[in-house]
Backbone bond lengths (Angstrom), bond angles and torsions (degrees), N, CA, C in turn:
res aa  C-N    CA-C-N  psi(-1)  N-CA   C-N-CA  omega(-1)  CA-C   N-CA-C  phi
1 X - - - 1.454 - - 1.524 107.32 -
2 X 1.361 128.62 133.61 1.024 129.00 153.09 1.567 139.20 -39.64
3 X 1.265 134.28 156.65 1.318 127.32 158.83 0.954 114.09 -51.07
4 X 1.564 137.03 -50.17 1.323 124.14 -133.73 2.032 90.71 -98.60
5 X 1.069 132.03 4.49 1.208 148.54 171.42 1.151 139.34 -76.59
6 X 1.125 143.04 124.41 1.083 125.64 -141.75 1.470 115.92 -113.80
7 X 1.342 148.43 132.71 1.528 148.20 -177.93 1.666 95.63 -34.98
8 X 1.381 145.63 -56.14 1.242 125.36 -178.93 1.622 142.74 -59.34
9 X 1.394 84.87 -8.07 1.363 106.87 177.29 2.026 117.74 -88.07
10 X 1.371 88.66 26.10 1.817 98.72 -170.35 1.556 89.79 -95.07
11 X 1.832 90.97 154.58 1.314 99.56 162.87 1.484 103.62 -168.34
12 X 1.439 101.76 175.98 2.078 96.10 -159.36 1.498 94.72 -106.81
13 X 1.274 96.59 173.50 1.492 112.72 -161.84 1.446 96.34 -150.44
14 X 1.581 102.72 134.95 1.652 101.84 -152.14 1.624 102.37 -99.38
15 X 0.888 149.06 113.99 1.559 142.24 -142.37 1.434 100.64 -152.38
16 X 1.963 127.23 149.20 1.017 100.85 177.59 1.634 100.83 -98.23
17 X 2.008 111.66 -178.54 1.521 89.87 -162.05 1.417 127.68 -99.53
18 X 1.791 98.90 47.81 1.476 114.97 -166.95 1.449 78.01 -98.69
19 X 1.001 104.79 -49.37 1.767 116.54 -160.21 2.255 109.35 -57.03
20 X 1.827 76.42 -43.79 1.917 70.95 -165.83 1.604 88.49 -79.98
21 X 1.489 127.04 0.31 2.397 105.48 179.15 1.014 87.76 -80.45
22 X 2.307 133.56 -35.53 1.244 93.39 -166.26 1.293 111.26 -83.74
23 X 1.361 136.58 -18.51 1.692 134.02 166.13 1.451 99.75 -42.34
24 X 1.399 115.73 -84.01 1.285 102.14 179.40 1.725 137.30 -46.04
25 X 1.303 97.99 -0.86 2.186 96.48 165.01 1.020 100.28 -103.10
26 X 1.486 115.49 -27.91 1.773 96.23 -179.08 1.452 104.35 -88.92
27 X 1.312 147.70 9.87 0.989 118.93 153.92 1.616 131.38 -102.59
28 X 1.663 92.73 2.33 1.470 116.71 157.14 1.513 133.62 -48.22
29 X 1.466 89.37 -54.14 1.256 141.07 163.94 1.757 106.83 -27.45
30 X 1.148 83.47 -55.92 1.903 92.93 -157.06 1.592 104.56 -119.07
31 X 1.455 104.12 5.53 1.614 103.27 158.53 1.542 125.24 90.19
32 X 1.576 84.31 9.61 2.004 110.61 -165.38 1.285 104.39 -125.11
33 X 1.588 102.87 144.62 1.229 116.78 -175.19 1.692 110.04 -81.60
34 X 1.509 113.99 146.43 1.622 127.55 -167.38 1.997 100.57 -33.17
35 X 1.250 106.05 -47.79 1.397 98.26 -169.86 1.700 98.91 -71.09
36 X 1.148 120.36 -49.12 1.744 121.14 179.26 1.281 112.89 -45.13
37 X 1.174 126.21 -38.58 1.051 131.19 179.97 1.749 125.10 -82.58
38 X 1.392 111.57 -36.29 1.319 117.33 155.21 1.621 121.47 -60.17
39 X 1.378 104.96 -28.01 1.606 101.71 -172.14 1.801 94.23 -90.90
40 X 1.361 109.80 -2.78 1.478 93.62 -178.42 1.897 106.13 -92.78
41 X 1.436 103.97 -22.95 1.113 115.00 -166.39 2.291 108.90 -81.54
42 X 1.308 98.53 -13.30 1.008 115.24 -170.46 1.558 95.51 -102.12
43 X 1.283 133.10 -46.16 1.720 130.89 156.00 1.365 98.38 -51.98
44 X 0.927 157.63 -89.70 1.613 142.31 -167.66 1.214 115.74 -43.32
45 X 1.546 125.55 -32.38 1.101 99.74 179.15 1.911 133.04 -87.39
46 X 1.574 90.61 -26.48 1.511 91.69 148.27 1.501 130.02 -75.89
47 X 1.094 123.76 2.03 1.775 128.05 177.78 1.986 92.19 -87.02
48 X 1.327 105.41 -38.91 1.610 106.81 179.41 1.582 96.41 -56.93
49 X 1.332 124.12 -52.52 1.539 117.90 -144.70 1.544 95.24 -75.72
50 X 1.538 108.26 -32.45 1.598 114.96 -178.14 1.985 107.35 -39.63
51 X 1.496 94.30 -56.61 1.471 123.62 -166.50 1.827 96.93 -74.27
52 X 1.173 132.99 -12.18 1.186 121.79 -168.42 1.710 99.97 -91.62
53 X 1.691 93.57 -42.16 1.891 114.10 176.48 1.660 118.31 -51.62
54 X 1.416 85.94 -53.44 1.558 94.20 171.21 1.976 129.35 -61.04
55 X 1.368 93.47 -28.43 1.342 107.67 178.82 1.341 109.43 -82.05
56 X 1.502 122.45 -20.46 1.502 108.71 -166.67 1.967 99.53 -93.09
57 X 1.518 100.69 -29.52 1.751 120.94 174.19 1.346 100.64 -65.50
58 X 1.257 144.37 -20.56 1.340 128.25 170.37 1.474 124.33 -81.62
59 X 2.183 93.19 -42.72 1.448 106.40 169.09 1.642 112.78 -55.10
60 X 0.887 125.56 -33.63 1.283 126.75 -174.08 1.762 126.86 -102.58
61 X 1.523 95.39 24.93 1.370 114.21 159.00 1.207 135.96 -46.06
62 X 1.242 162.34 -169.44 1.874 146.85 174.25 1.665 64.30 -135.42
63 X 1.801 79.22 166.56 1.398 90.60 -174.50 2.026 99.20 -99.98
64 X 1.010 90.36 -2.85 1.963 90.20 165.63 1.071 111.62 -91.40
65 X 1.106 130.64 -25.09 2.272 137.57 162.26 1.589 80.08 -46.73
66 X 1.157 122.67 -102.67 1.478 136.26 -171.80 1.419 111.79 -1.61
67 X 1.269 103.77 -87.53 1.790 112.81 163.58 1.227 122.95 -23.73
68 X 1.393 105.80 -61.82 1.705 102.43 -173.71 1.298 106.21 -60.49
69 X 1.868 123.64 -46.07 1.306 104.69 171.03 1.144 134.72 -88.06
70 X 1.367 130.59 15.42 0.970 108.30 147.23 1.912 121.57 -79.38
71 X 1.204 88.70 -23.16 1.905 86.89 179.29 1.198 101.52 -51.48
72 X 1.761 117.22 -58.36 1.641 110.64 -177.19 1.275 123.03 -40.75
73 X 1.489 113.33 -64.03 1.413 128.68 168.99 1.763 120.87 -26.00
74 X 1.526 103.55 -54.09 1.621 110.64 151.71 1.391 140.30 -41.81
75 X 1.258 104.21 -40.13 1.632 130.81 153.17 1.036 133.34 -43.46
76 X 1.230 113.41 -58.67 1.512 139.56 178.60 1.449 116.51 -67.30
77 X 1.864 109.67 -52.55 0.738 98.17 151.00 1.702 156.85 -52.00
78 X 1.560 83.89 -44.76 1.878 84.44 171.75 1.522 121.60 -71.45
79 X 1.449 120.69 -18.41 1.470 128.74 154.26 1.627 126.84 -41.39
80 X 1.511 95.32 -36.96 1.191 96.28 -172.96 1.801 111.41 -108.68
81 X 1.011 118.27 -14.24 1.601 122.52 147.62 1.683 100.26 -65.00
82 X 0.856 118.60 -49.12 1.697 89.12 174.19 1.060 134.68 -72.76
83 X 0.882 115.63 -20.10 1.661 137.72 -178.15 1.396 82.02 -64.62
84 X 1.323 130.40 -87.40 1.341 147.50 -163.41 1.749 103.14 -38.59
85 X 1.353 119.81 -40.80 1.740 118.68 176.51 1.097 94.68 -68.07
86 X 1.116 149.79 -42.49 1.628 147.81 -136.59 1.850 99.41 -96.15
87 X 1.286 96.07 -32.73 1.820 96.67 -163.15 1.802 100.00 -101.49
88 X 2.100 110.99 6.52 1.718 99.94 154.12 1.262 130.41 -85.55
């Protein structure tokens, strides 16, 4: 549970109790209390799905997306090496 949260805002979660010793070692584990540790385990696991989305949007790039950015990317870059000669 968060700080900004309040003790009334609890509620149970029906689990069997293989499941909540290992919640509870892993949050032993890492020095966090059962809810700290669920809310950390629940931030990773959407940061995974973030990283899973992103991976399938890259795999599924055209290979002229690619090109163009990298041409841009080339661009940008040499913009900003000049920029950088200009401002010694």
């Amino acid at each position: 549970m968060s700080h900004t949260e309040s003790m009334t805002n609890l509620t149970t979660i029906k689990v069997t109790s293989s499941t909540r010793d290992r919640l509870k070692q892993g949050a032993r584990s890492k020095g966090l209390s059962l809810g700290a540790y669920l809310d950390r385990l629940a931030a990773d696991a959407e940061r995974q799905e973030r990283w899973d989305v992103l991976r399938v949007a890259i795999a599924s790039t055209t290979t002229a997306d690619m090109t163009s950015y990298a041409a841009e990317t080339a661009e940008w870059e040499l913009a900003e090496l000049s920029d950088a000669a200009h401002a010694q």
